[in-house]
VEXDREN-2710 file (C-alpha; in Angstrom, 1 decimal):
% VEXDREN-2710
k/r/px/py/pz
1/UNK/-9.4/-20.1/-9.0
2/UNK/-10.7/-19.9/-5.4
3/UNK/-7.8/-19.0/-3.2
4/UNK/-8.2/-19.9/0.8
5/UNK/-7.2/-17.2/3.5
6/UNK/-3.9/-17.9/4.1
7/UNK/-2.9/-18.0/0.3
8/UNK/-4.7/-14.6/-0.1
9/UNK/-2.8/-12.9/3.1
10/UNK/0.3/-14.2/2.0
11/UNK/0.5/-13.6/-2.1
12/UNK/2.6/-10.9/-3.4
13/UNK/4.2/-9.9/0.1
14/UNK/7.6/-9.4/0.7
15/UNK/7.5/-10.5/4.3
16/UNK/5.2/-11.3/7.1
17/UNK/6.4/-11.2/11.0
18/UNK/5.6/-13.5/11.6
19/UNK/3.9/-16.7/9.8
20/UNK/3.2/-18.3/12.8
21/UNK/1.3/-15.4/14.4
22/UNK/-0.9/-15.2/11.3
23/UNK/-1.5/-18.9/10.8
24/UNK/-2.6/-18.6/14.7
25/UNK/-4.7/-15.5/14.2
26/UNK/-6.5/-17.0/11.5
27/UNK/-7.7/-20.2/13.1
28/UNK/-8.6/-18.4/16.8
29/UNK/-9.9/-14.8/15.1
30/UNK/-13.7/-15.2/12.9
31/UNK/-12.6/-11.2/11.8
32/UNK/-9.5/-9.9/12.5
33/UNK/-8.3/-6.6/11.9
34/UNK/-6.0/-4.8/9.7
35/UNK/-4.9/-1.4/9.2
36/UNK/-2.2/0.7/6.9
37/UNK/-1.6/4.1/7.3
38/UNK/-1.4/6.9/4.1
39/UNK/0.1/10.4/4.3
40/UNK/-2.7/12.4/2.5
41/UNK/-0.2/14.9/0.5
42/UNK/0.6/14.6/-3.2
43/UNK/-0.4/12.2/-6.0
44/UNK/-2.0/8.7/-5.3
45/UNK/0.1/6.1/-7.2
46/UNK/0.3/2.5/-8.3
47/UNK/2.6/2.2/-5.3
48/UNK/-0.1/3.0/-2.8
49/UNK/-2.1/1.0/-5.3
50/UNK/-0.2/-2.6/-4.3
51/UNK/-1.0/-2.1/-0.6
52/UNK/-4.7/-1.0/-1.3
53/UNK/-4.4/-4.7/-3.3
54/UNK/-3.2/-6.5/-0.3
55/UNK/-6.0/-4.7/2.1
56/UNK/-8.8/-6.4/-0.5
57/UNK/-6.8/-9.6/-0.5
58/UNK/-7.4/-8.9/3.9
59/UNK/-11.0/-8.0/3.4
60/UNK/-11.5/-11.0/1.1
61/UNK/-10.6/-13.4/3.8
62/UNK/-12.4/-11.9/6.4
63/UNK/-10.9/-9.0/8.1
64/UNK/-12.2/-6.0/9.1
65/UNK/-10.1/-2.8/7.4
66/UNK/-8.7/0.3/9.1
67/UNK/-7.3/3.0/6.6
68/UNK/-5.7/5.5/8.5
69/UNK/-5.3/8.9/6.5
70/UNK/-2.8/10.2/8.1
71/UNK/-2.8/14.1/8.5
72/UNK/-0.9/14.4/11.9
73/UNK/2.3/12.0/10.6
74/UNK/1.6/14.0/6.9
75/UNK/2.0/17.6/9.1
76/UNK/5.4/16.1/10.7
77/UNK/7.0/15.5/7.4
78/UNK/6.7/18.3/6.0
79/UNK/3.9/17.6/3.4
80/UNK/2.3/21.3/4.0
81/UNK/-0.1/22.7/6.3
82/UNK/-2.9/20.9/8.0
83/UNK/-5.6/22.2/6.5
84/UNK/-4.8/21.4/3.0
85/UNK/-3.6/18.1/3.9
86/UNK/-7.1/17.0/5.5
87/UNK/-8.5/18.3/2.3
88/UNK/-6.9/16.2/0.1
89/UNK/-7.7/13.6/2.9
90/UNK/-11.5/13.8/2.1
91/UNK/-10.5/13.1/-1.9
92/UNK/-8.2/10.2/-1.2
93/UNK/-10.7/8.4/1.1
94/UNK/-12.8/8.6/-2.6
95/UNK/-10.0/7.1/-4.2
96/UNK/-9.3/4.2/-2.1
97/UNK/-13.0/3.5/-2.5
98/UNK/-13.3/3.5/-5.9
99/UNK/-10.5/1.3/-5.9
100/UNK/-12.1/-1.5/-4.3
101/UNK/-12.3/-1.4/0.0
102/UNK/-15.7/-1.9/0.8
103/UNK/-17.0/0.9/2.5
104/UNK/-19.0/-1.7/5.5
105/UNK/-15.9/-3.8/5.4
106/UNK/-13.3/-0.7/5.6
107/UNK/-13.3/2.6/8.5
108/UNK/-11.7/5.4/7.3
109/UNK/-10.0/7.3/10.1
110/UNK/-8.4/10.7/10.3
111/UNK/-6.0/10.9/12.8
112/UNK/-5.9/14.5/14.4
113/UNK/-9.5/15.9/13.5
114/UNK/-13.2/15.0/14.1
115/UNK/-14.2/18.0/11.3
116/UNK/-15.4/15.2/8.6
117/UNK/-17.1/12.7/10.8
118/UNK/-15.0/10.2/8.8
119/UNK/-15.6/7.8/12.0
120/UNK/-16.1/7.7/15.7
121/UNK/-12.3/6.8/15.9
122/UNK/-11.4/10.5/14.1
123/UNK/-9.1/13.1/16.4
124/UNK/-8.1/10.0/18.9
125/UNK/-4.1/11.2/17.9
126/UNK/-5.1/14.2/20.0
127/UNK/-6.8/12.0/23.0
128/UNK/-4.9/12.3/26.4
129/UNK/-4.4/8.6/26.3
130/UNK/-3.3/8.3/23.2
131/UNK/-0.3/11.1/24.2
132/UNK/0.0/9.1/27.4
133/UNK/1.1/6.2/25.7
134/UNK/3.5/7.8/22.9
135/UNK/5.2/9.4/26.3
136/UNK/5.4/5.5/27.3
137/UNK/6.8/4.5/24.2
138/UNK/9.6/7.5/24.5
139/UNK/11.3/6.2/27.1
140/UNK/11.9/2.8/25.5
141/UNK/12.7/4.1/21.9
142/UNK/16.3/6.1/21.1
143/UNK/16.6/8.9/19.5
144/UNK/19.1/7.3/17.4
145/UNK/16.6/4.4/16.4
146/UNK/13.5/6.3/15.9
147/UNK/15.6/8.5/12.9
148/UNK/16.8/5.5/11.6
149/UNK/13.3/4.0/11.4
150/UNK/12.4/7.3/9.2
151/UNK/15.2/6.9/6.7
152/UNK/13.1/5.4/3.9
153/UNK/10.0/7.7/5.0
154/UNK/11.1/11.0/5.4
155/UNK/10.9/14.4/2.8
156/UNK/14.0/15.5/3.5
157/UNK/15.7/12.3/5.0
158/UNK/19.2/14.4/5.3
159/UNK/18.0/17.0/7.5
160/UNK/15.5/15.5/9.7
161/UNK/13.6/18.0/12.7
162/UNK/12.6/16.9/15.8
163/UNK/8.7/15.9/14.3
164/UNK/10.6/13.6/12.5
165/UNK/11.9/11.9/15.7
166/UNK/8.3/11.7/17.0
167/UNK/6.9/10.5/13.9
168/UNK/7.4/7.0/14.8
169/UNK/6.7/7.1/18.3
170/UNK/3.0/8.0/17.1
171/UNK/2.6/5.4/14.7
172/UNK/3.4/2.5/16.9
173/UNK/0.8/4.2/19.8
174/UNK/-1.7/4.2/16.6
175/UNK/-1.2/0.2/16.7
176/UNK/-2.8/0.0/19.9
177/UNK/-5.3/2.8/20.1
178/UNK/-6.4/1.5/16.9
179/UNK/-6.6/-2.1/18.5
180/UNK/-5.6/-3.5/15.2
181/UNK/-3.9/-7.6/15.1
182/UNK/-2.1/-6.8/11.5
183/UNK/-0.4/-3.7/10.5
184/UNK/0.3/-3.3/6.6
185/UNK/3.0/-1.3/4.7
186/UNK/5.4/-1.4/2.3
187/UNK/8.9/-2.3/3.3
188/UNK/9.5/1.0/3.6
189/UNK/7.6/1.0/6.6
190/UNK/9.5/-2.4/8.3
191/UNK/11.7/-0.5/10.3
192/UNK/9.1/1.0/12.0
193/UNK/6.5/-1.8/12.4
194/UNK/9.8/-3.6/14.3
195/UNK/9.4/-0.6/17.1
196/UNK/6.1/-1.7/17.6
197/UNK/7.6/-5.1/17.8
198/UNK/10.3/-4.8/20.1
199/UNK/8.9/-1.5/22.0
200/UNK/5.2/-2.5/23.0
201/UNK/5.9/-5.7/24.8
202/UNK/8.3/-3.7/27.2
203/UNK/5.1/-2.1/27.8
204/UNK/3.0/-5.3/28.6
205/UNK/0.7/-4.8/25.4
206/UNK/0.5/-6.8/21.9
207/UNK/2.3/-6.3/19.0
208/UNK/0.9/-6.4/16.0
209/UNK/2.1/-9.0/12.9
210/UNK/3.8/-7.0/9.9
211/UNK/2.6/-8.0/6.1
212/UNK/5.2/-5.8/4.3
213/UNK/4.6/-5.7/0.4
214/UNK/7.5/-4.9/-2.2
215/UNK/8.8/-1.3/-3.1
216/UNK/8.2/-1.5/-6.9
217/UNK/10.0/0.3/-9.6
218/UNK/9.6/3.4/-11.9
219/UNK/8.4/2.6/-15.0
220/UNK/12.2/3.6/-16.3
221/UNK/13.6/1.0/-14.5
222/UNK/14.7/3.1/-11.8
223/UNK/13.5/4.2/-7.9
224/UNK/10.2/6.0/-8.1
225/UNK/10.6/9.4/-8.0
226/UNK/8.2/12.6/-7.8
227/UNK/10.4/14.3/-9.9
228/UNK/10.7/12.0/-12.9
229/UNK/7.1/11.1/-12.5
230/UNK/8.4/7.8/-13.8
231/UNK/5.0/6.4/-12.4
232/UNK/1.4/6.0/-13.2
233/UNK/-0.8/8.2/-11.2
234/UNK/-4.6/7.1/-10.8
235/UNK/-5.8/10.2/-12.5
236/UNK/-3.8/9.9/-14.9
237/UNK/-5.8/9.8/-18.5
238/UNK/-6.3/6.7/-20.8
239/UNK/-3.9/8.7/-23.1
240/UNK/-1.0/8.7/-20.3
241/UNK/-1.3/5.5/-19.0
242/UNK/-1.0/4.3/-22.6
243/UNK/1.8/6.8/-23.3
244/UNK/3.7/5.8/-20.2
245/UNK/3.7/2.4/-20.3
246/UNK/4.9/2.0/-23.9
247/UNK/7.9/3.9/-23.0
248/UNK/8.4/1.8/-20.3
249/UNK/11.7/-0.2/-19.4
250/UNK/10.6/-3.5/-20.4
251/UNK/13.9/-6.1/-20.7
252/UNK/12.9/-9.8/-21.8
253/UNK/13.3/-10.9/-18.0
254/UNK/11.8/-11.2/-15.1
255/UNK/13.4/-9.1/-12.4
256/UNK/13.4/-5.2/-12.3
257/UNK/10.7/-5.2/-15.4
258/UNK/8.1/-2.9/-14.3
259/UNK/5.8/-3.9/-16.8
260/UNK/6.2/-7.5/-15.7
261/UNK/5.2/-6.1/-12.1
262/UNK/1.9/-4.7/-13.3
263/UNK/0.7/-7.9/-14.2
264/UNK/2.0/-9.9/-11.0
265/UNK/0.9/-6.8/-8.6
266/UNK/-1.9/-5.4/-9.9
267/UNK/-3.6/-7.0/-12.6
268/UNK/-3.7/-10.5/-11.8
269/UNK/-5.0/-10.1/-8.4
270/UNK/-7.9/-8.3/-9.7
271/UNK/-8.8/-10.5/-12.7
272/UNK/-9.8/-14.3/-13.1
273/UNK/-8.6/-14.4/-16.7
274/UNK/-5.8/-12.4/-18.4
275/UNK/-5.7/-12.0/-23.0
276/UNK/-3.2/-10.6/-24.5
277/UNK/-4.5/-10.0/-28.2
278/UNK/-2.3/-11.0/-30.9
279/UNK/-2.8/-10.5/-34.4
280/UNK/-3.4/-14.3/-36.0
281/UNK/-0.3/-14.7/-37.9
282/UNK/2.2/-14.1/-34.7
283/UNK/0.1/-17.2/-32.8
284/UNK/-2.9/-15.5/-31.9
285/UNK/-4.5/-14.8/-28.7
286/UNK/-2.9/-15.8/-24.9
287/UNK/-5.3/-16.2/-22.1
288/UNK/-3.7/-16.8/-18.9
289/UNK/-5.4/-18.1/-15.7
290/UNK/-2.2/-17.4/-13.0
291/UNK/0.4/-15.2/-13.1
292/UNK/3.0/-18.1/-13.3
293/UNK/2.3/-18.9/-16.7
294/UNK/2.4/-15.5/-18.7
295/UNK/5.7/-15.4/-16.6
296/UNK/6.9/-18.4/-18.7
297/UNK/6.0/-17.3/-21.7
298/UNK/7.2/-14.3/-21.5
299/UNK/10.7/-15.2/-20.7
300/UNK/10.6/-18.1/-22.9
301/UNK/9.9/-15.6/-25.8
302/UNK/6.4/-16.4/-26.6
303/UNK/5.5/-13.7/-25.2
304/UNK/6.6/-10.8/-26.9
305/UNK/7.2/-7.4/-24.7
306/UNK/4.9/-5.1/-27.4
307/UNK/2.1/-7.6/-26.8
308/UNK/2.9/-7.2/-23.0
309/UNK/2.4/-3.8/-22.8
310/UNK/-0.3/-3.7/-24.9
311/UNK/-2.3/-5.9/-22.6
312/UNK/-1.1/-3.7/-19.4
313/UNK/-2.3/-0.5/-20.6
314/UNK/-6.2/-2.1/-21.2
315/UNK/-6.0/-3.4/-17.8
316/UNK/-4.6/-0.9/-15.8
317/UNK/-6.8/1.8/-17.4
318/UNK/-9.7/-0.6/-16.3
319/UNK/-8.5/-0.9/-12.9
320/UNK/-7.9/3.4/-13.2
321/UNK/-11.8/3.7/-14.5
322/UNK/-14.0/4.0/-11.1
323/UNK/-11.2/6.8/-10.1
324/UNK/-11.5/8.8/-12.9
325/UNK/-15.2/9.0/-12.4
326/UNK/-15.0/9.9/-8.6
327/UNK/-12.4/12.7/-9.7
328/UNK/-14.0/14.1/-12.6
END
């Protein structure tokens, strides 16, 4: 079903600030722009997966893309040393690829080093102007606010350092060097999207609108964690992905199922038409069209959670495919 702009910026978010800004943007801009910002240190999830979703929803209604891997904000939290961390920069700008942003549709920028040739944007954290403006944005931002803006964000969130502090400050100066109408994130990020909102209109410039998708689950029903890996990783095998979803948490409702969110978050978006083979003498096959309705069924009972999960671990290991092939 062919969904207009607005419906595919707006589907599967958590919030927008604001829905008058966008319904504006998208009726005065022909191509807007976008960006969302990734800390290039440890394993790319289905987490970072549901925000990559939401920038091909954004580049499927016109907008141009700005992925920002993040190596200077990576290096101020802790995630190890700078080399390393561009390295693994280079492998997940392969990743997001192969996951679906289109490389004329989508720059890939590295914040604090021209050493790739990523783009003609890479190294403009390190620009006097763009250091000129952070110093700006320090004198209307506390201290107290910008560590309270990291709480969700930080490695070690109980014993923050000073980069931790300036963190912040450089994201919301990335806004504007960038020139970017839409900044993405999950709401993990709100806090700090509403500096930007409050701090760069002290300084006469525009502030961006916010499109903050959900924080989902671990596949145990629990906060995703690193060290329960109770997650699905995008290079993970065939033979995990099936493994780890049937042992998922999968209650007959709605809310808190992360098997339920697979479906609504990452498979629907990506396919016109959803089966879940059945064996003949429990009803046969389901084909669903919209997420709505294998919501229904599901908690109507028709739907039975085996079947469910069954049907998630073919699609997501589709989805997981093109990575495997770029990381092989």
């Amino acid at each position: 079903m062919q969904m207009d702009k607005f419906s595919l910026v707006t589907r599967n978010v958590e919030e927008i600030v604001t829905l008058d800004e966008l319904r504006a943007l998208l009726a005065s801009k022909k191509r807007p722009t976008a960006y969302v910002g990734y800390e290039p240190s440890g394993k790319i999830h289905m987490g970072h997966v549901l925000t990559v979703n939401k920038l091909l929803d954004l580049q499927n209604a016109g907008f141009e893309v700005i992925v920002l891997l993040a190596d200077i904000h990576a290096y101020l939290n802790e995630k190890g040393e700078l080399e390393e961390i561009r390295e693994m920069a280079k492998g997940n700008k392969e990743v997001f690829e192969a996951l679906g942003l289109d490389p004329n549709k989508t720059t890939f920028v590295l914040g604090g080093s021209d050493k790739y040739g990523l783009s003609d944007k890479d190294g403009f954290q390190m620009t006097p102007e763009h250091q000129m403006l952070s110093h700006r944005l320090m004198s209307h931002i506390t201290e107290k606010r910008a560590i309270r803006s990291m709480k969700l964000i930080a490695r070690d969130p109980e014993n923050m350092k000073a980069s931790h502090v300036i963190y912040p400050i450089l994201q919301v100066a990335d806004m504007i060097e960038l020139d970017i109408d839409v900044a993405v994130g999950g709401m993990d990020q709100r806090k700090i999207h509403m500096l930007a909102r409050d701090g760069l209109p002290k300084l006469g410039l525009r502030a961006p609108i916010c499109i903050h998708t959900p924080i989902l689950i671990g596949l145990d029903g629990a906060k995703m964690s690193s060290s329960k890996e109770n997650y699905i990783s995008v290079d993970d095998s065939p033979e995990q992905v099936k493994q780890k979803i049937s042992d998922a948490f999968c209650p007959k409702q709605v809310k808190d199922n992360p098997v339920v969110h697979l479906f609504k978050y990452h498979i629907f978006p990506r396919f016109s038409e959803v089966m879940v083979k059945r064996p003949d003498k429990f009803g046969g096959d389901l084909h669903y069209v919209c997420y709505e309705d294998l919501e229904k069924d599901f908690i109507s009972g028709i739907l039975h959670p085996l079947d469910l999960k069954n049907a998630a671990i073919g699609y997501i290991n589709e989805i997981l495919d093109p990575v495997r092939e770029v990381l092989i």
